[in-house]
C-alpha positions in Angstrom: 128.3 103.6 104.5 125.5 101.1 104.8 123.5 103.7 107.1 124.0 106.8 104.7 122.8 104.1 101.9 119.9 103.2 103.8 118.9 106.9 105.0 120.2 109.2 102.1 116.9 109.7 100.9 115.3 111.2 103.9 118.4 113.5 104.3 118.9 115.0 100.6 117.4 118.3 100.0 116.7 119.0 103.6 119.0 121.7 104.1 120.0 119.7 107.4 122.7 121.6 109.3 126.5 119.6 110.0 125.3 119.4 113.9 122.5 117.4 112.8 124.2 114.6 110.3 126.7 114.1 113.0 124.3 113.8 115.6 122.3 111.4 113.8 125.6 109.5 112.9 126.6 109.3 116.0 123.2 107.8 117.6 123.2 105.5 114.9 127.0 104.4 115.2 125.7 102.4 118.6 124.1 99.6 116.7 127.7 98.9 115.3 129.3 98.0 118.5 127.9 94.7 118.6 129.6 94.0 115.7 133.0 96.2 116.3 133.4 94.9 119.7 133.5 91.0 119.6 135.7 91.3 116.3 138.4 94.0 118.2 138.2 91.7 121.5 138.6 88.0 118.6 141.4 90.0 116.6 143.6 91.5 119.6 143.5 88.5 121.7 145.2 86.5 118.5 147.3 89.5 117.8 148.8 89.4 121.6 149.2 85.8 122.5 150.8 85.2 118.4 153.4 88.1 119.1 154.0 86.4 122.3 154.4 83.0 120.9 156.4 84.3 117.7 158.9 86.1 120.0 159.3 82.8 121.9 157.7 84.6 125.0 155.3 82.2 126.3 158.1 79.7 126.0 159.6 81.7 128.4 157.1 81.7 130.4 156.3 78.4 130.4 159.8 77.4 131.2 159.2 79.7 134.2 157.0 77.8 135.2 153.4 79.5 134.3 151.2 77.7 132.8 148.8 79.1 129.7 146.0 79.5 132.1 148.2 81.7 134.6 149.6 83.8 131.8 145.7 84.1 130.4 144.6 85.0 134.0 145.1 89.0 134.1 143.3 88.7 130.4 140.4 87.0 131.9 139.8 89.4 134.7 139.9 92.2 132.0 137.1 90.8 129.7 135.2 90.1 132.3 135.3 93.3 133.3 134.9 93.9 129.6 131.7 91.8 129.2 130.3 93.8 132.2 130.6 96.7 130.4 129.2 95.4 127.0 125.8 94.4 129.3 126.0 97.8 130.5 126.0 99.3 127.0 123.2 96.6 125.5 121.3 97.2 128.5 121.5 101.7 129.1 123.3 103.0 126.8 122.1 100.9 123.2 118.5 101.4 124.0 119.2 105.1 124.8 120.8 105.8 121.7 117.9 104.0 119.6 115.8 106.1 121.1 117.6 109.4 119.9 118.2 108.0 116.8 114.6 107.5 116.4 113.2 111.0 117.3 116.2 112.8 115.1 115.7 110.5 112.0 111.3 111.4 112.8 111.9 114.8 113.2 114.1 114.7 109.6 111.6 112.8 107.7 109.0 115.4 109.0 110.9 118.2 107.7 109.9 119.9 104.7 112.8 120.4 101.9 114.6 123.5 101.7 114.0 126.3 99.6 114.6 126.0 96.6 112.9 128.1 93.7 113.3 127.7 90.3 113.3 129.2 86.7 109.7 128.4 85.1 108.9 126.0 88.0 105.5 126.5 90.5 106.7 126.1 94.1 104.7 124.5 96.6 106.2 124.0 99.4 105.0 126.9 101.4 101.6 125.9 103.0 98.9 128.2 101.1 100.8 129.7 98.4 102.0 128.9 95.0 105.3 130.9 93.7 106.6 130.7 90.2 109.6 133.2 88.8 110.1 133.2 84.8 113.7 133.5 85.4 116.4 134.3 88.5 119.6 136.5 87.3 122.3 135.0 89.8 124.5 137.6 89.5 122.1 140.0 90.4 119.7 138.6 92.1 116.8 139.8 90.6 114.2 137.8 89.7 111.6 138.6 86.6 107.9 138.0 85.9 106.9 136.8 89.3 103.6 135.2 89.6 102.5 134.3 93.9 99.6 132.9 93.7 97.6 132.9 97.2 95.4 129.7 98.3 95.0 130.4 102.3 91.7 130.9 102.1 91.6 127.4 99.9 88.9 128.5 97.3 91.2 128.1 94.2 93.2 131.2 92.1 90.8 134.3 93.5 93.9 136.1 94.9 96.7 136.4 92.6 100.5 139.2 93.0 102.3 139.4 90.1 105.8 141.9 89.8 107.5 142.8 86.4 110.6 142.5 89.1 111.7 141.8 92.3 114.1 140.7 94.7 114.1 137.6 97.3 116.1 137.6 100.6 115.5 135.8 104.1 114.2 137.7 107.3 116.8 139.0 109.8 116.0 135.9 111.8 115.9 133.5 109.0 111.9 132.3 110.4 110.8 133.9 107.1 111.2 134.9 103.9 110.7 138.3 102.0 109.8 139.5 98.8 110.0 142.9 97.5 108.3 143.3 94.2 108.2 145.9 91.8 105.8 147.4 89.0 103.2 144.8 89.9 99.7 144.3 90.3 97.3 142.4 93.0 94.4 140.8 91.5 91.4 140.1 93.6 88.8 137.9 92.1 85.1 139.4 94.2 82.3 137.1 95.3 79.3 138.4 93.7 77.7 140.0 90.5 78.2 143.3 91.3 82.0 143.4 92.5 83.2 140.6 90.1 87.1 141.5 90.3 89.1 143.8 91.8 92.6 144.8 90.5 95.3 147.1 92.8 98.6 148.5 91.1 101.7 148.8 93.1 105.2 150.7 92.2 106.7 148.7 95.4 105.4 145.4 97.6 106.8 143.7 100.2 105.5 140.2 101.2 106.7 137.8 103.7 106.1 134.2 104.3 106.6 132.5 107.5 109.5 129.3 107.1 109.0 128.3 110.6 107.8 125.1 109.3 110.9 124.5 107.5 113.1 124.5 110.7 113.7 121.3 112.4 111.4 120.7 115.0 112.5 118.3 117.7 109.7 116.2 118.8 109.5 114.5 122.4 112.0 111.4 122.7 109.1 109.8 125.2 106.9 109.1 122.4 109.2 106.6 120.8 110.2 104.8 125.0 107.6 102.3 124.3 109.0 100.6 121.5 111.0 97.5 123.2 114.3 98.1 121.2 114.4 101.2 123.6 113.4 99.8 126.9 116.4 99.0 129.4 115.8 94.6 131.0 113.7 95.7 134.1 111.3 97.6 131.1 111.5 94.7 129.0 110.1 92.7 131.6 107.5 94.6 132.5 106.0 95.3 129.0 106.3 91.7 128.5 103.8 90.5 131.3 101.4 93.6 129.9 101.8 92.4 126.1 101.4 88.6 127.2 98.0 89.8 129.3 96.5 91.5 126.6 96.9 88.4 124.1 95.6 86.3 126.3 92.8 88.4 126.5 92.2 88.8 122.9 92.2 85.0 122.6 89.8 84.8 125.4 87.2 87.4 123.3 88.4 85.5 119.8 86.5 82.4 121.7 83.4 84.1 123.1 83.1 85.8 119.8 82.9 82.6 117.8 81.0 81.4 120.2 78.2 83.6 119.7 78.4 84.0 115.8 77.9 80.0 115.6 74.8 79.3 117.1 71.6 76.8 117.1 69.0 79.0 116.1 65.4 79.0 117.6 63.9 76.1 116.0 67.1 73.5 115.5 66.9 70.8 118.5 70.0 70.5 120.5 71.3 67.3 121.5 70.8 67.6 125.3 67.0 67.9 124.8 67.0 64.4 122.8 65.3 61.6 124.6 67.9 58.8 124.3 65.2 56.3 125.6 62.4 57.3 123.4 64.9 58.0 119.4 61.7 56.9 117.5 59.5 59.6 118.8 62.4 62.4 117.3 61.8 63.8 114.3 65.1 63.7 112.2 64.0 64.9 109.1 62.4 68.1 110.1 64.5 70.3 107.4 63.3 67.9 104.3 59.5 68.6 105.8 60.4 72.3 105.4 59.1 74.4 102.5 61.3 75.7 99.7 61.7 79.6 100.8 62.3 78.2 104.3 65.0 75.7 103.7 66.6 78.5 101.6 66.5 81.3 104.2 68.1 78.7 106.4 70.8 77.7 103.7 71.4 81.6 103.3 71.2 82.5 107.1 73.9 79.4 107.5 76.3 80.3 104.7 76.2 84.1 105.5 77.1 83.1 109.5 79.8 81.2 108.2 81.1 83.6 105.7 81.5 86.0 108.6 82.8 83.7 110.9 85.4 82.7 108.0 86.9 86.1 107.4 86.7 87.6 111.1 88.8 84.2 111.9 91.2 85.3 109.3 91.6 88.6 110.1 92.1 87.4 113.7 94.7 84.7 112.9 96.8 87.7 111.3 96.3 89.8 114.0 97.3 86.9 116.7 100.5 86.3 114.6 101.3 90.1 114.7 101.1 90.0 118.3 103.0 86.8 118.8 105.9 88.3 116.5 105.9 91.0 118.4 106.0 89.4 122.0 108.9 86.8 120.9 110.5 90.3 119.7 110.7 91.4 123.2 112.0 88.6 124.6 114.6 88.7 121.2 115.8 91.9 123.1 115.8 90.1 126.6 118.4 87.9 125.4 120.2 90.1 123.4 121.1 92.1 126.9 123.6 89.4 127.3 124.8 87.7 124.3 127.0 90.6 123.6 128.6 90.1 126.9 129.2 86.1 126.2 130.2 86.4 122.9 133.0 88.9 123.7 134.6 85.8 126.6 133.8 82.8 124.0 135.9 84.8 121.2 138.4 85.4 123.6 138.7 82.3 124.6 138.9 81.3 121.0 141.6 83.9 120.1 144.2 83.2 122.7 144.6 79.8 122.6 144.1 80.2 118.7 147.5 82.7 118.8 149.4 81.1 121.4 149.2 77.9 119.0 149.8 79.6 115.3 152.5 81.8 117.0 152.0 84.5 114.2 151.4 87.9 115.6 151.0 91.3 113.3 148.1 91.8 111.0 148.4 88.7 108.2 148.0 85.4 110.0 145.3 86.8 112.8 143.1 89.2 110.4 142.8 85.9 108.5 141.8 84.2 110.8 140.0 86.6 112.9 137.8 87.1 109.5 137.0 83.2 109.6 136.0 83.0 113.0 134.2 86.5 112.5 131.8 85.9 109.8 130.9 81.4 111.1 130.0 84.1 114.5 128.2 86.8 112.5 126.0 84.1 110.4 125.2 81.9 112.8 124.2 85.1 114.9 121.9 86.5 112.0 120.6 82.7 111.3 120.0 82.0 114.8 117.8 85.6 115.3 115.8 85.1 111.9 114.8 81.8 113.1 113.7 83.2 116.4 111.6 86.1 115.2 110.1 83.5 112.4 109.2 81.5 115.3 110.9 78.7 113.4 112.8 78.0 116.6 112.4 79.0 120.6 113.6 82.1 121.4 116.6 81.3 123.6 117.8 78.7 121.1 118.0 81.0 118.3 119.4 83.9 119.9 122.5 81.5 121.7 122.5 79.7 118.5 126.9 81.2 117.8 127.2 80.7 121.5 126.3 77.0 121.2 128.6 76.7 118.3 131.3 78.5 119.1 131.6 76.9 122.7 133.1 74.0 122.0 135.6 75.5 120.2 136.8 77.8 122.2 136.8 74.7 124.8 138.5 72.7 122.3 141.1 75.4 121.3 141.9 76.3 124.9 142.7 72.3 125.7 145.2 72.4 122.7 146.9 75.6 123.7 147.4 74.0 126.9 148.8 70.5 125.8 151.3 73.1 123.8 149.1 70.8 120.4 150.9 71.6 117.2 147.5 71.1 115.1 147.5 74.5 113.8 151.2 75.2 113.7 152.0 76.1 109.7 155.5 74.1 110.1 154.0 71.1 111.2 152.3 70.6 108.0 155.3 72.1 105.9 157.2 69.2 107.8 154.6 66.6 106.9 154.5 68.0 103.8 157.7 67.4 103.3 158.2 64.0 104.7 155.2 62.6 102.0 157.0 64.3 99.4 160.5 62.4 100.4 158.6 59.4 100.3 156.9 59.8 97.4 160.3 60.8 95.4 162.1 58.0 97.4 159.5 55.3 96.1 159.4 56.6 92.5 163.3 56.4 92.5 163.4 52.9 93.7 160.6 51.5 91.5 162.8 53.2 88.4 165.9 51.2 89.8 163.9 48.0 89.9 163.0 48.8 86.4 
């Protein structure tokens, strides 16, 4: 819903075939499974291990012998195998899919809107030509008063078709459309005095106008690979040492520049040539000794150099944050290769120790929960990469900022489950709760018996 939201725009009045919205949905679905995925891995594992516990299974288990970590053992194998495949995804098949996305959603915003011609309304879609019906009889078909006004030849209205009536249907092939007009004229307007217009009747007309650029041309996918939110790791790093290169050498010209636009000119002294020895012998008020129009050109000359120099340093100090932002954004999609991959084994690890210890299975207690858990993951995610591409904070910091929070406690979690810890078992607190209210009610009565 948030995509069609975001997109609906480019989309409407395109005449865009089924094939096409659902391809472009399903490109588009891939940026979702780093969401779905550590939310279906966080939810199932509490769903599993609570049905276990509330069935009294891992008791069983226990009893047996196993401990938590034994029975978690064929789980762990799995999600590693699981997080493999998540790298695989963020690393081939994300990046892929971006790409596609990219070139479909181009190709949709290059496509000129359907065909639509209405009563009283001049139509301008097709390239050189201006169409405008009086009125379209729907049940018919016919259409009245047609004006087609012809501009291919871009030297204003000099060409003008207009039909009493006429009828409007697409080519065999559906590359064009035709119009076959009726009781009409063709009005010519002549270049020179002695041919000033020329005017041709017609009983019957046919015209047709080429749609080809209405279809959906599909553009090359390789002109999008070189945006890094398409590149695989291996690509990644190899744009990066290209990208770093060329802003080290645009810091390196930045230099040389300002070093030549700030200058001594011809008749200033520079300090090396100053005799130390001999400071009474230097002239250091040569610029009050100049005449009026001189010490002005030099006032102008100065403030004009450092005008220049003051906006082309601007200008640069944009452009070097533009390319700072967009190499931390490349190493943003280094790291985000992997923190799918160790989110997916820290929510697990979160999950099953969480369910083993509430002992609530279904969807109540663990969608609850799951939610909790989800969204302190999700905002510390989206915190932790705004702060990264702000430059607010190092890259690797921001982009393991949920990792570094939700670590310790999945590690504190796991240690409970295993020292079977009642700390988030809903009848311990109903039994605490219960022994504060005895002996608050056992207090009140005996003060009332004193009394």
């Amino acid at each position: 819903m948030q995509f069609l939201w975001v997109y609906i725009d480019e989309m409407v009045g395109k005449g865009l075939g089924l094939g096409i919205i659902v391809e472009l949905l399903f490109y588009a679905s891939a940026s979702l499974v780093p969401l779905a995925l550590p939310l279906a891995v966080l939810l199932s594992s509490i769903m599993t291990f609570g049905n276990l516990g509330e069935q009294y299974e891992l008791v069983a288990l226990k009893s047996a012998g196993m401990s938590l970590q034994r029975i978690m053992f064929p789980l762990i194998i799995f999600m590693i195998f699981l997080s493999f495949g998540a790298f695989v995804f963020s690393n081939s098949i994300w990046p892929s899919s971006n790409q596609k996305f990219a070139s479909i959603l181009y190709d949709i915003r290059k496509k000129k809107p359907a065909l639509d011609i209405k009563d009283n309304v001049y139509y301008k879609d097709i390239e050189g030509f201006v169409i405008r019906v009086k009125n379209r009889n729907e049940e018919t078909e016919e259409l009245e008063d047609v004006f087609i006004y012809d501009h291919t030849e871009k030297k204003g209205n000099r060409k003008i078709i207009r039909a009493k009536t006429g009828r409007m249907d697409m080519t065999p092939d559906g590359l064009g459309l035709s119009f076959q007009l009726n009781n009409g004229y063709l009005y010519t307007d002549m270049e020179g005095a002695k041919y000033p217009m020329h005017r041709q009747d017609f009983e019957s007309k046919t015209i047709t106008f080429d749609l080809s650029g209405f279809k959906l041309q599909r553009s090359d996918e390789e002109m999008f690979a070189n945006n890094f939110r398409m590149m695989n790791f291996v690509q990644i790093i190899q744009q990066i040492d290209t990208v770093e290169a060329r802003y080290k050498d645009r810091l390196s010209y930045f230099q040389k520049r300002m070093n030549h636009d700030i200058y001594l000119i011809q008749d200033s002294v520079l300090l090396s040539e100053i005799d130390i020895s001999n400071l009474a012998a230097v002239d250091l008020d040569w610029f009050g000794k100049l005449t009026k129009s001189d010490k002005l050109k030099y006032l102008n000359l100065a403030v004009n150099v450092t005008r220049a120099s003051n906006s082309y340093a601007t200008g640069f100090a944009n452009d070097v944050n533009n390319r700072h932002r967009h190499i931390r954004g490349h190493y943003i999609e280094v790291h985000r290769k992997f923190t799918l991959s160790i989110a997916c084994l820290i929510l697990f690890f979160i999950g099953a120790p969480l369910g083993a210890i509430i002992r609530k299975g279904g969807l109540g207690m663990p969608v609850v929960i799951s939610i909790l858990f989800f969204i302190l993951f999700h905002i510390t995610s989206l915190t932790g990469e705004k702060m990264a591409k702000s430059g607010d904070v190092p890259v690797w910091v921001g982009m393991w900022l949920s990792s570094f929070v939700l670590t310790p406690i999945g590690v504190f979690l796991t240690y409970k489950a295993t020292t079977d810890s009642v700390i988030l078992d809903s009848e311990f607190y109903s039994r605490i709760i219960k022994k504060l209210r005895f002996l608050i009610f056992w207090k009140k009565s005996k003060d009332e018996v004193e009394t």
